[in-house]
C-alpha positions as CSV (number, residue, x, y, z in Angstrom):
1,X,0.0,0.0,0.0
2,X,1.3,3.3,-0.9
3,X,2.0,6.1,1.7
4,X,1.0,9.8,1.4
5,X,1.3,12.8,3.5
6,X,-0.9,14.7,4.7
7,X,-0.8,18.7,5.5
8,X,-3.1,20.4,8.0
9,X,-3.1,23.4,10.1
10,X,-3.8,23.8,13.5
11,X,-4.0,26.0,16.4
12,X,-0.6,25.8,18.5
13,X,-2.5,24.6,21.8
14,X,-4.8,22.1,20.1
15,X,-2.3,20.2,18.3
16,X,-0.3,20.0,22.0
17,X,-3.6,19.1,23.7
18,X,-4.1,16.6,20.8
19,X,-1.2,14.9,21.1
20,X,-1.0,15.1,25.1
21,X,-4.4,12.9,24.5
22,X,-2.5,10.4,22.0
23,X,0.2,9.6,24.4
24,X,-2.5,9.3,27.4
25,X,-4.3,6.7,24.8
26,X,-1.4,4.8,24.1
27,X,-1.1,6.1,20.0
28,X,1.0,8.4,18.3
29,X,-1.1,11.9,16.2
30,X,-0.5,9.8,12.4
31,X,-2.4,6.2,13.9
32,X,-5.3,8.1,15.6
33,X,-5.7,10.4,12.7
34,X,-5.3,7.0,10.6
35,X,-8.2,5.8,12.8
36,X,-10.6,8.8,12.3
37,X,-9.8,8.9,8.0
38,X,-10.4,5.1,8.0
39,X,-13.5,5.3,10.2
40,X,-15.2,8.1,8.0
41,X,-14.5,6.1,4.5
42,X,-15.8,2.8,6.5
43,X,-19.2,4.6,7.8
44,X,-19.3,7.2,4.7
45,X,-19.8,10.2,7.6
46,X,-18.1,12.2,9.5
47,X,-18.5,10.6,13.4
48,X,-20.1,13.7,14.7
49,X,-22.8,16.2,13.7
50,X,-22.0,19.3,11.9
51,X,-24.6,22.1,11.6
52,X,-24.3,25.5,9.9
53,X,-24.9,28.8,12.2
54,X,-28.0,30.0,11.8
55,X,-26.7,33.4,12.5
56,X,-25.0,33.3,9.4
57,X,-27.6,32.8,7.1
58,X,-28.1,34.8,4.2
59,X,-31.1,35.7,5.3
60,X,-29.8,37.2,9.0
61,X,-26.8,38.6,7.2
62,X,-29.4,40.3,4.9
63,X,-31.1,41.8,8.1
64,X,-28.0,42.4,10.3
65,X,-26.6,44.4,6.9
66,X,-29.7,46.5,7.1
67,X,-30.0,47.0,10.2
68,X,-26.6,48.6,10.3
69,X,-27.7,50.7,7.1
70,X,-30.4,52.2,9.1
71,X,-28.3,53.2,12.4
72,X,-25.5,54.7,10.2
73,X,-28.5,56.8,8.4
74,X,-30.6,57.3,11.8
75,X,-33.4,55.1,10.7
76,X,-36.2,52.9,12.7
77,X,-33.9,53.8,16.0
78,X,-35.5,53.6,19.1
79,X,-34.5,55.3,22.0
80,X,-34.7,53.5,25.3
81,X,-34.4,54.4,28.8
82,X,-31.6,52.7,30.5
83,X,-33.0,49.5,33.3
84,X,-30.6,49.2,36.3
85,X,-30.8,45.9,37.8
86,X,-29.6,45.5,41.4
């Protein structure tokens, strides 16, 4: 079987956390990312759920783009009274 290397980037403290983790486990960083690459092609999924932000829809961008519009132009601003909580 032919060998390839792969590339990534990573935050500084992540990658030492990651491979602080390895070591507790008893693996090196290449077998357990080996593990996770051979689970997702064996199950066709990634092995946890990933969601998109539903702040950053197009549609709430639209609105928070807007919204900014109007307070640079001084439109549909409400002035409130300031609530002091104890």
């Amino acid at each position: 079987m032919a060998q390839s290397t792969l590339s990534i980037r990573i935050d500084s403290d992540d990658k030492k956390e990651f491979e602080e983790f390895c070591d507790e486990a008893g693996l090196n960083v290449s077998v357990a990312i080996n593990m996770y690459v051979k689970n997702v092609i064996r199950k066709r999924k990634l092995p946890f759920e990933v969601e998109a932000d539903p702040f950053y829809s197009k549609q709430n961008m639209n609105r928070l783009v807007n919204a900014v519009a109007d307070a640079k132009a001084g439109k549909n601003m409400t002035e409130h009274e300031l609530i002091e909580v104890d």
